[in-house]
C-alpha positions as a Markdown table, in Angstrom:
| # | Residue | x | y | z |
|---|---|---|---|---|
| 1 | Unk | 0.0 | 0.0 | 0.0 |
| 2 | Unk | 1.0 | 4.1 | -0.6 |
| 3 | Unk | 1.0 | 6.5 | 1.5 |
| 4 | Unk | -1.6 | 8.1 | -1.1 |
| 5 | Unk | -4.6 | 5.0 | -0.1 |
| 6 | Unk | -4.5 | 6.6 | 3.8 |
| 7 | Unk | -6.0 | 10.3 | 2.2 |
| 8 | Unk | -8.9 | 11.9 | 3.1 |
| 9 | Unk | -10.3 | 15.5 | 3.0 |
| 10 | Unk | -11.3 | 17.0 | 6.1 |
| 11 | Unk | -13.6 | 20.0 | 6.5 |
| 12 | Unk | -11.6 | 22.1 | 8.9 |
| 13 | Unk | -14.4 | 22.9 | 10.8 |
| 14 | Unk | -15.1 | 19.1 | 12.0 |
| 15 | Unk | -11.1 | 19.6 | 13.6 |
| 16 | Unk | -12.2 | 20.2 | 17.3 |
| 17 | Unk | -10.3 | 23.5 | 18.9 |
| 18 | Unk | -11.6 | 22.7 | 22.3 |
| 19 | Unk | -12.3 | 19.6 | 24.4 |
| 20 | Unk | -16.1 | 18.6 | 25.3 |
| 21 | Unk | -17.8 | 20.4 | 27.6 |
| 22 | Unk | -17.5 | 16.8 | 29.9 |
| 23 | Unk | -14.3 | 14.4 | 29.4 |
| 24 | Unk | -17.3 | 11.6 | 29.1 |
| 25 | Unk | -18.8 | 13.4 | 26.8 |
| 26 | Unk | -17.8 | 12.3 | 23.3 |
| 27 | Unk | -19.5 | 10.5 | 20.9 |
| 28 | Unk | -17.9 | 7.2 | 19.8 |
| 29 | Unk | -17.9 | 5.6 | 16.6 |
| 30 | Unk | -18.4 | 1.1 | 17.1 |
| 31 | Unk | -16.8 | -1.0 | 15.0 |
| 32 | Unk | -16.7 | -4.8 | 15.1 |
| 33 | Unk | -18.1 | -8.1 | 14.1 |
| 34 | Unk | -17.7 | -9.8 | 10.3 |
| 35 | Unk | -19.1 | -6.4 | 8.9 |
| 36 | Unk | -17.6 | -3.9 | 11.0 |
| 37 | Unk | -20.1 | -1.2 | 9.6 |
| 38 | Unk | -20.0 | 2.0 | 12.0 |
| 39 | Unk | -22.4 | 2.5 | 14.6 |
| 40 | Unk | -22.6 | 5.5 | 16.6 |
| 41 | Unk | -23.0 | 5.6 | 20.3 |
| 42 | Unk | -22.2 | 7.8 | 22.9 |
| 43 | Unk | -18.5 | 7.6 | 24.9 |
| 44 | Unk | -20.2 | 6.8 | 27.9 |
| 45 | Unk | -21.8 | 3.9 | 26.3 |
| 46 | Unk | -18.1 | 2.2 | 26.7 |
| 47 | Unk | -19.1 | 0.4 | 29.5 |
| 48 | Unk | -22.2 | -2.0 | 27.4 |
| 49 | Unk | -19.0 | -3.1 | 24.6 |
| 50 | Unk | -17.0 | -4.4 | 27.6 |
| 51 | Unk | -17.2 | -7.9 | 29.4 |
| 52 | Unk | -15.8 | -8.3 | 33.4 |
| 53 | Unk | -12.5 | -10.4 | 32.1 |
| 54 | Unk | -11.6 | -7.6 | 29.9 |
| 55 | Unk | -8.7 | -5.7 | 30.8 |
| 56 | Unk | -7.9 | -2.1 | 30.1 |
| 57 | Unk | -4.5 | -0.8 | 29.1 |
| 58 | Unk | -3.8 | 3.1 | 29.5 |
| 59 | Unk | -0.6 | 4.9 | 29.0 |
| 60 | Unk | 0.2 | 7.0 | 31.9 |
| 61 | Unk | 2.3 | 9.6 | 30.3 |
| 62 | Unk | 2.0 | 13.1 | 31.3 |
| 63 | Unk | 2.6 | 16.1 | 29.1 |
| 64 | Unk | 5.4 | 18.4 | 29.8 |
| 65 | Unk | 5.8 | 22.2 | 29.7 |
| 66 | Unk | 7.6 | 21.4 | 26.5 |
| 67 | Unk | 7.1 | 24.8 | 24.2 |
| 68 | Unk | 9.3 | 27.4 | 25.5 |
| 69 | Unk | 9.2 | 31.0 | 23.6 |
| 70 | Unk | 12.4 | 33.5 | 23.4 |
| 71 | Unk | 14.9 | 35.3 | 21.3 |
| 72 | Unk | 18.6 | 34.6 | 19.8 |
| 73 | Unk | 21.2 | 37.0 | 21.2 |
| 74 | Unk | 21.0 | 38.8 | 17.9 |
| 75 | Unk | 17.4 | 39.3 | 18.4 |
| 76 | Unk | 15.6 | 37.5 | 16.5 |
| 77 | Unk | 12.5 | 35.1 | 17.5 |
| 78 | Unk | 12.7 | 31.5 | 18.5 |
| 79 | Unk | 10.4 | 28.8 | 19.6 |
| 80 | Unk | 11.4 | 25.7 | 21.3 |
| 81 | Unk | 9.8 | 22.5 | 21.4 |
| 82 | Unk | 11.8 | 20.0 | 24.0 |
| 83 | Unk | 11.4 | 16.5 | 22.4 |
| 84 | Unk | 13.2 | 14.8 | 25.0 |
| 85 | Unk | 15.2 | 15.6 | 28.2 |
| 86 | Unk | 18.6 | 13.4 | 28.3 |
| 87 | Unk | 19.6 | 15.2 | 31.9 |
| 88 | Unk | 18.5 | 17.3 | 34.3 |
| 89 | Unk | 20.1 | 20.7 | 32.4 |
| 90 | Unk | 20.4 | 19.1 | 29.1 |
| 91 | Unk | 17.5 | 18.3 | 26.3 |
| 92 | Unk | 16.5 | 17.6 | 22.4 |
| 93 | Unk | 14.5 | 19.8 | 21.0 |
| 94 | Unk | 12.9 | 21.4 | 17.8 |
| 95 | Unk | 14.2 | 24.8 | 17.0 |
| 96 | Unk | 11.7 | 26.6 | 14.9 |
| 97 | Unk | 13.7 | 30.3 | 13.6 |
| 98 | Unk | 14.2 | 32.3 | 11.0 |
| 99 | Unk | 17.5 | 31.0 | 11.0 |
| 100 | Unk | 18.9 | 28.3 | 13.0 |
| 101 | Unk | 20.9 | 29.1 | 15.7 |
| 102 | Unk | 24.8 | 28.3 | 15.9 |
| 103 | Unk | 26.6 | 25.8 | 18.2 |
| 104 | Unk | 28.1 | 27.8 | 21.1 |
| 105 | Unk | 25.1 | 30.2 | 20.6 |
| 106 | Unk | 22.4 | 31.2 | 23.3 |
| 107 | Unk | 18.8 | 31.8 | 23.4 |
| 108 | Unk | 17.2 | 34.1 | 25.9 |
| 109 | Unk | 14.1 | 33.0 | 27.8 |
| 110 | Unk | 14.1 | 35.9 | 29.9 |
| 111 | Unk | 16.1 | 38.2 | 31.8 |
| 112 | Unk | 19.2 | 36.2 | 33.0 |
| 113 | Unk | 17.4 | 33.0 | 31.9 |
| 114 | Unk | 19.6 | 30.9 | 28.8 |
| 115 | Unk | 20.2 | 28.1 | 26.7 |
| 116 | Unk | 22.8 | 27.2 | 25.2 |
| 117 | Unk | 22.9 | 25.3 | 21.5 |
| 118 | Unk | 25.9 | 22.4 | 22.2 |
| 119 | Unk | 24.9 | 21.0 | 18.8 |
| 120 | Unk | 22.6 | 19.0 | 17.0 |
| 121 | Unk | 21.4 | 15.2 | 16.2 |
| 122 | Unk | 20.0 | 15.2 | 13.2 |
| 123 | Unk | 16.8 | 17.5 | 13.3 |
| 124 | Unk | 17.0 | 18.1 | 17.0 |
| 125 | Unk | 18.7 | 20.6 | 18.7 |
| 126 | Unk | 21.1 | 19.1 | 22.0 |
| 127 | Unk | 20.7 | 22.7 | 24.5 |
| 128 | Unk | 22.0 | 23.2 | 27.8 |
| 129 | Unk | 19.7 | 25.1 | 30.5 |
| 130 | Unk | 22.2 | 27.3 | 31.7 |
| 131 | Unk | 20.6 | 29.3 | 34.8 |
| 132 | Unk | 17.4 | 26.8 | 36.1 |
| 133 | Unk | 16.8 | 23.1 | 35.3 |
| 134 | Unk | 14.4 | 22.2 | 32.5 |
| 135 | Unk | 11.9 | 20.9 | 35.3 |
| 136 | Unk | 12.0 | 24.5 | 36.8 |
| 137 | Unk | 12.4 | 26.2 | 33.4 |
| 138 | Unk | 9.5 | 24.7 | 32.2 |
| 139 | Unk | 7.3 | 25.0 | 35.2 |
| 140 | Unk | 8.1 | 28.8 | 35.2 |
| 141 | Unk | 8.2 | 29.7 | 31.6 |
| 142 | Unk | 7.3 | 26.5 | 29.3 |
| 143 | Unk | 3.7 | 26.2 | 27.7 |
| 144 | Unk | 2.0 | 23.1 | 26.7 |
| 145 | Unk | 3.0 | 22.2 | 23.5 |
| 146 | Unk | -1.4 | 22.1 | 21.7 |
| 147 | Unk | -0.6 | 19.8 | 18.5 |
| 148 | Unk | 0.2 | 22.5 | 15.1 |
| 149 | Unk | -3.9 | 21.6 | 13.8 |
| 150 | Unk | -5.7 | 24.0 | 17.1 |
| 151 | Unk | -5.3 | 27.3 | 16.1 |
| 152 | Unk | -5.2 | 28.9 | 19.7 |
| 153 | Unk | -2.7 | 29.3 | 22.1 |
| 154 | Unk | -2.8 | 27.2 | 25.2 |
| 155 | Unk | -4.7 | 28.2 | 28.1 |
| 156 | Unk | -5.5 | 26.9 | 31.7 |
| 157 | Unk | -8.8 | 25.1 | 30.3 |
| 158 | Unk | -5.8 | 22.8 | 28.5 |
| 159 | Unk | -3.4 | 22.7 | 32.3 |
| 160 | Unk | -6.2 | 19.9 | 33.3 |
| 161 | Unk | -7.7 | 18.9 | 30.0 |
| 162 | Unk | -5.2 | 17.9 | 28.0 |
| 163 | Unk | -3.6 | 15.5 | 30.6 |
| 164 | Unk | -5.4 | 12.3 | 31.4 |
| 165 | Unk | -6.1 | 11.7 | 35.1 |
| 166 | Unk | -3.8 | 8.4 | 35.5 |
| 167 | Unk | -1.1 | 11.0 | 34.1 |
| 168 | Unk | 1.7 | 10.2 | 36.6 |
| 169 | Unk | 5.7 | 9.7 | 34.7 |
| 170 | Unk | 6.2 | 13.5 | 32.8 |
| 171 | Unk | 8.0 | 13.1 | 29.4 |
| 172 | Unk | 5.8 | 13.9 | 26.5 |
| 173 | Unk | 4.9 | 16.2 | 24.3 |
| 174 | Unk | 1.8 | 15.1 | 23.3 |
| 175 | Unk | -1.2 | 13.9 | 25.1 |
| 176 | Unk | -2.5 | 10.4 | 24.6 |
| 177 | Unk | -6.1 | 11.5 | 23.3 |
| 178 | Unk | -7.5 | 8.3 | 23.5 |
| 179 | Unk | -7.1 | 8.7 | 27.4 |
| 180 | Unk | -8.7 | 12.0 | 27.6 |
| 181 | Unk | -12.3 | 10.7 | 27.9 |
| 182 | Unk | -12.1 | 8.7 | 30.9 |
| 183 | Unk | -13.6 | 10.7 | 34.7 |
| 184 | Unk | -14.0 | 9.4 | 37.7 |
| 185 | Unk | -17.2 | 8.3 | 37.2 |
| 186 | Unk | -16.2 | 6.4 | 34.5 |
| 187 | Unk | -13.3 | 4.7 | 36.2 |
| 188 | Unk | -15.6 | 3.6 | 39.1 |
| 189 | Unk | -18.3 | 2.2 | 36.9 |
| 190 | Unk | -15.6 | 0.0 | 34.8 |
| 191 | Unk | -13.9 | -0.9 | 38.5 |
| 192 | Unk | -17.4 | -2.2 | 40.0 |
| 193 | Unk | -17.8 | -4.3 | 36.6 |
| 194 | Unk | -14.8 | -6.2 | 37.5 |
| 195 | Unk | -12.8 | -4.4 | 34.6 |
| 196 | Unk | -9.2 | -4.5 | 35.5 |
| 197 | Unk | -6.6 | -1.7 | 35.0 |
| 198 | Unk | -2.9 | -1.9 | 33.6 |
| 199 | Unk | -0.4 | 0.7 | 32.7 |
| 200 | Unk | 2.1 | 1.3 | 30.1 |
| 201 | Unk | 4.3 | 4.4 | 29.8 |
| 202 | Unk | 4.9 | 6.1 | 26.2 |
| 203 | Unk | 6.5 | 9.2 | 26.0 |
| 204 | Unk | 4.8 | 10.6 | 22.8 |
| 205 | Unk | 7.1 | 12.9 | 20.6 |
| 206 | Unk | 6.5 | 15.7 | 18.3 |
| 207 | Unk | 6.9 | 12.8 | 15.6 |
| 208 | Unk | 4.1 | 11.7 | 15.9 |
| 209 | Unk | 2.6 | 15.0 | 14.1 |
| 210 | Unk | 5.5 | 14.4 | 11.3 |
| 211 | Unk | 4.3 | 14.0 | 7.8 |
| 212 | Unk | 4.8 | 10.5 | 6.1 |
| 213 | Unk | 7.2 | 11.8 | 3.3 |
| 214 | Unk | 7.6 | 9.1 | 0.6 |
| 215 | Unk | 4.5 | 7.2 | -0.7 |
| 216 | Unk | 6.2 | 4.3 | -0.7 |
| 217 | Unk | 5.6 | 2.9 | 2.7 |
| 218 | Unk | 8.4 | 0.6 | 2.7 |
| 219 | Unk | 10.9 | 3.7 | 2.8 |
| 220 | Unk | 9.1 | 5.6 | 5.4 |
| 221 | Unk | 11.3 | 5.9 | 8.7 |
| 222 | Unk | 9.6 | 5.5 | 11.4 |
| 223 | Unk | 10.3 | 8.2 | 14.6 |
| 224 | Unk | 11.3 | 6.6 | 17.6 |
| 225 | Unk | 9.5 | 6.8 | 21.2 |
| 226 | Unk | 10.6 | 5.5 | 24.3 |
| 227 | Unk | 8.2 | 3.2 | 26.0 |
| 228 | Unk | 7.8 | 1.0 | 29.2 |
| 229 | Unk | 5.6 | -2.3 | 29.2 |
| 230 | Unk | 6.5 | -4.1 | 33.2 |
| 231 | Unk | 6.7 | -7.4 | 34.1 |
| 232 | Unk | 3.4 | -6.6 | 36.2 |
| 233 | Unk | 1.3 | -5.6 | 32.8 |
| 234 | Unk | 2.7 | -9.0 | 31.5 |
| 235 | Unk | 1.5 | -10.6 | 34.2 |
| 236 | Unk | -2.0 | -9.2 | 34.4 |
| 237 | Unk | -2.3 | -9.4 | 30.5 |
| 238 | Unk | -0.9 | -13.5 | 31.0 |
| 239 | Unk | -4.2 | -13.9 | 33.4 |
| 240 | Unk | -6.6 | -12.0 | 31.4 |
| 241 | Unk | -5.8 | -14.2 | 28.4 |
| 242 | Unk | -6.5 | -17.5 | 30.8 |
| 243 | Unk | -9.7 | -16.2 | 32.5 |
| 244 | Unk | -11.0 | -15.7 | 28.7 |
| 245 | Unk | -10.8 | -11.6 | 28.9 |
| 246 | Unk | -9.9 | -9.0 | 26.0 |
| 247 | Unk | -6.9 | -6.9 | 25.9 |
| 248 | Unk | -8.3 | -3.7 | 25.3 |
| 249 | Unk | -5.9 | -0.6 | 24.1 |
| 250 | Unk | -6.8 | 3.0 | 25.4 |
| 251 | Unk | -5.0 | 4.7 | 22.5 |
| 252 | Unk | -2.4 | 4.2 | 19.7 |
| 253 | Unk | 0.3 | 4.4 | 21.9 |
| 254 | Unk | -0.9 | 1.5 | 24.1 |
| 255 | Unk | -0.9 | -0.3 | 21.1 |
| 256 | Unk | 2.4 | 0.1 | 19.8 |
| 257 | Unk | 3.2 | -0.5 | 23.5 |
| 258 | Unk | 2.4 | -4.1 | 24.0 |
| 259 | Unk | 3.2 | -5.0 | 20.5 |
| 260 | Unk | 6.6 | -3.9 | 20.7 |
| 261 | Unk | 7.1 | -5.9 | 23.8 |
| 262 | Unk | 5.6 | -8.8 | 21.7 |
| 263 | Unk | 8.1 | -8.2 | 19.0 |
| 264 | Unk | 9.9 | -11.2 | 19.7 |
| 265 | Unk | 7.2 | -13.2 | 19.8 |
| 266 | Unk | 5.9 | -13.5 | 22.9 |
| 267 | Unk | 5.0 | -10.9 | 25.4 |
| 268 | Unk | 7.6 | -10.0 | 27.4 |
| 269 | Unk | 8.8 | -6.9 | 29.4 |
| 270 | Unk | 9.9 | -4.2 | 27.2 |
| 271 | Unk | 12.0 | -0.6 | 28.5 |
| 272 | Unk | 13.4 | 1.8 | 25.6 |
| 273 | Unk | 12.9 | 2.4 | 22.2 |
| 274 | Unk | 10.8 | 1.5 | 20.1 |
| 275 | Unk | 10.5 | 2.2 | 16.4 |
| 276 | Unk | 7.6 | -0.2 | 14.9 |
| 277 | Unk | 5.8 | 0.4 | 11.9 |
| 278 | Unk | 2.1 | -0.5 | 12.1 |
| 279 | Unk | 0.5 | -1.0 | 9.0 |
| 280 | Unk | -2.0 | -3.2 | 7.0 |
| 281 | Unk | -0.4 | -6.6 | 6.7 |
| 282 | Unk | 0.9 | -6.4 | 10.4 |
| 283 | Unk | -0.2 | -9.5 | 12.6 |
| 284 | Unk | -0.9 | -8.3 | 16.0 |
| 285 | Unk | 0.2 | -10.3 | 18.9 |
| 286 | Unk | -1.2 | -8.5 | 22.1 |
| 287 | Unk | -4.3 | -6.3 | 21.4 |
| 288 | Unk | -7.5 | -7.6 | 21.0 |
| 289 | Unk | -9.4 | -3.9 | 20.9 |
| 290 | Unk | -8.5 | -0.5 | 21.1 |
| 291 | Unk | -10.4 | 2.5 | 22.1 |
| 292 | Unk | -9.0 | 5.4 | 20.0 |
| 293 | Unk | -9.6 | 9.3 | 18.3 |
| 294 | Unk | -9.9 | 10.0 | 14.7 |
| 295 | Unk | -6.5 | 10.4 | 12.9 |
| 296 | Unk | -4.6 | 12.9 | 10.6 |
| 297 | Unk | -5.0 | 11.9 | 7.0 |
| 298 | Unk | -1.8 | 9.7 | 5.4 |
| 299 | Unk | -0.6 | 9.5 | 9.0 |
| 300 | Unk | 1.2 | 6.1 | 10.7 |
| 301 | Unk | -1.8 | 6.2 | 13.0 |
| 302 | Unk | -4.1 | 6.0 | 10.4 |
| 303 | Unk | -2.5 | 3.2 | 8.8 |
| 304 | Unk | -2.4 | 1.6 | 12.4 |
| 305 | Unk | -5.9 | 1.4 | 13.2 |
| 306 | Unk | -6.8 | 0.4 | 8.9 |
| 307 | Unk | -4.3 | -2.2 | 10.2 |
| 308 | Unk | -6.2 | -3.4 | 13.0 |
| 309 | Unk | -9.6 | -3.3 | 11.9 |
| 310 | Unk | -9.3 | -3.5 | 8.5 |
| 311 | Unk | -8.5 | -0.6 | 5.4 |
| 312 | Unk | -11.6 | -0.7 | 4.2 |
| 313 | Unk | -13.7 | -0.5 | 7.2 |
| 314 | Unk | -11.3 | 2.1 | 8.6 |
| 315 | Unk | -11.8 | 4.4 | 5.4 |
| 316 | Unk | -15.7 | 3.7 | 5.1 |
| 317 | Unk | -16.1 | 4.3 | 9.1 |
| 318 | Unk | -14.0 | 8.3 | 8.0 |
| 319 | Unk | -16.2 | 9.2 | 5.5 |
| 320 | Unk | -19.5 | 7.9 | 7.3 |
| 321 | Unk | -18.0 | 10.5 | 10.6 |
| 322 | Unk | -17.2 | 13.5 | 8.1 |
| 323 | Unk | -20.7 | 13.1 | 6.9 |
| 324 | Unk | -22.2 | 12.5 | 10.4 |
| 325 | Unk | -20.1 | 15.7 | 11.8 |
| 326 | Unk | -18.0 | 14.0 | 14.0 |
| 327 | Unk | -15.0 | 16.0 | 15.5 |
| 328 | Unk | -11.6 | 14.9 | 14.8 |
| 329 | Unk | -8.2 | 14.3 | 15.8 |
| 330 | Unk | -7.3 | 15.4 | 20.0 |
| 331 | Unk | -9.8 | 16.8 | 21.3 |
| 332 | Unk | -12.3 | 15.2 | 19.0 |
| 333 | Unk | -14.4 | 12.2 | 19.5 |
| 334 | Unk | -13.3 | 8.4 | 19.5 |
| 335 | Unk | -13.7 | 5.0 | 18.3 |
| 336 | Unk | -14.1 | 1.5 | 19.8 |
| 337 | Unk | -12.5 | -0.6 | 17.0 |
| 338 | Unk | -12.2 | -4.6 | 17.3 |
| 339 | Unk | -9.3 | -6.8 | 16.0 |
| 340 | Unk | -10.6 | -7.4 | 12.2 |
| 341 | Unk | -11.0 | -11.0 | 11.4 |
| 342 | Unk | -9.0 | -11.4 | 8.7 |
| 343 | Unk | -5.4 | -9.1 | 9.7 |
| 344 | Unk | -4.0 | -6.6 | 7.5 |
| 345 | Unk | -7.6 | -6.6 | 4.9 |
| 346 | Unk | -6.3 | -4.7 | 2.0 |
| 347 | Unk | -9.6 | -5.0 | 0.0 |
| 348 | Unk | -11.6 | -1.7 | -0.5 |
């Protein structure tokens, strides 16, 4: 398959700017079964798809302060996106100028507040916080880094909104959306159905925003994320499968989780990098159904979830939401897809 089969067009107006009024409050598209034709529900329907074995699988990631605004010493404007901190004073980041800075150079945050540009890997930027440490820099300057398709600048609505509540280990720029719908009330009603909990961590980067560039698939470079999967989510994912339970992915990232720690073969505990390519002919290992958001068009998450359930279903279930007014991509609404029944279904 091309990059080209995984397009769409998107009124803009159906990209949502803000979250629901209520985290619960969604709607949420159904998929599954032979024909997996789209249904439309409500997100707090969740609970009616789910049995008591099944067992839930949430990333609990938390968004940094990542975005950080200032000025080169010659003046000019710079915004900084940290994609990964690799010590206390020292990080990766985007650079976005009119011209990119210099190794040896500085950029000014604000009075007697610097960075320093040590050099670069690759696209990324390796910069020294000279004065404060970044978890103090970005607590007293940094903004949260709103993905490039919401036109608005962050505000405190997105300090609580655009963190999931089981956000616990910071490192991400990027929330897992997926995980944004779950309350309280939500959590208790799944807990008194006998619905157990797990937790992965993936740090999500600013890759996962980045354009596919070549059509052909087979050349696309995948951006790497570093992930966690414990010998406790093993465990509890070992005794779901032998009480007759689903493993149920809250998001993408969940997904790309558990099957990296099944890359091998089996499921096994995984801490590091993780670079897997999720697309139609993949045979999943781990994941048996995912609750997820609407994805960008040509994206690798888009070709995920046409992997899981099926292309064609995937692309019918898009159009049927653009025509049903669905809203799309973070803050948007979400799907409940199910493992299709024949992998990696090209047909469509």
């Amino acid at each position: 398959m091309r990059r080209s089969d995984f397009h769409y067009d998107l009124p803009s107006e159906l990209i949502a700017q803000r979250p629901p009024v209520e985290r619960a409050g969604a709607r949420l598209m159904m998929l599954e079964g032979a024909s997996m034709l789209p249904r439309d529900r409500l997100f707090r329907d969740l609970p009616q798809m789910l049995r008591p074995n099944d067992l839930l699988v949430f990333n609990n990631t938390r968004v940094m302060r990542a975005r950080l605004f200032g000025h080169k010493e010659s003046g000019g404007r710079v915004e900084v996106l940290i994609e990964r901190l690799t010590a206390p004073d020292e990080a990766l980041a985007h650079v976005r100028a009119s011209k990119s800075p210099r190794e040896g150079s500085r950029i000014r945050l604000a009075e007697g507040i610097w960075l320093q540009v040590l050099g670069r890997e690759g696209a990324l930027f390796r910069l020294r916080a000279c004065d404060l440490g970044y978890a103090e820099l970005m607590d007293a300057y940094g903004h949260l880094p709103l993905p490039p398709y919401i036109q608005r600048p962050d505000d405190k609505t997105d300090d609580a909104r655009y963190q999931t509540l089981f956000a616990r280990h910071e490192g991400a720029v990027a929330a897992p959306t997926a995980g944004l719908h779950f309350d309280e009330a939500m959590l208790a009603r799944l807990a008194d159905m006998g619905i157990e909990r797990a937790e992965v961590t993936l740090h999500v980067g600013a890759g996962t925003f980045q354009p596919v560039r070549t059509d052909d698939l087979d050349q696309h470079q995948m951006h790497a994320e570093w992930l966690d999967v414990s010998e406790e989510v093993c465990a509890q994912i070992e005794r779901t499968r032998s009480r007759g339970g689903r493993v149920i992915a809250v998001g993408t990232t969940c997904v790309r989780s558990l099957e990296t720690a099944a890359a091998g073969g089996s499921l096994a505990p995984f801490r590091g990098e993780s670079r897997l390519f999720i697309r139609p002919g993949y045979r999943f290992r781990v994941v048996d159904a995912m609750v997820t958001n609407f994805h960008l068009p040509e994206s690798t998450l888009l070709m995920l979830v046409a992997a899981f359930s099926g292309y064609a279903a995937i692309m019918n279930a898009y159009r049927h939401a653009i025509a049903e007014g669905y809203r799309f991509f973070s803050y948007g609404d979400a799907m409940f897809l199910t493992r299709a029944e024949v992998e990696g279904d090209l047909s469509g």
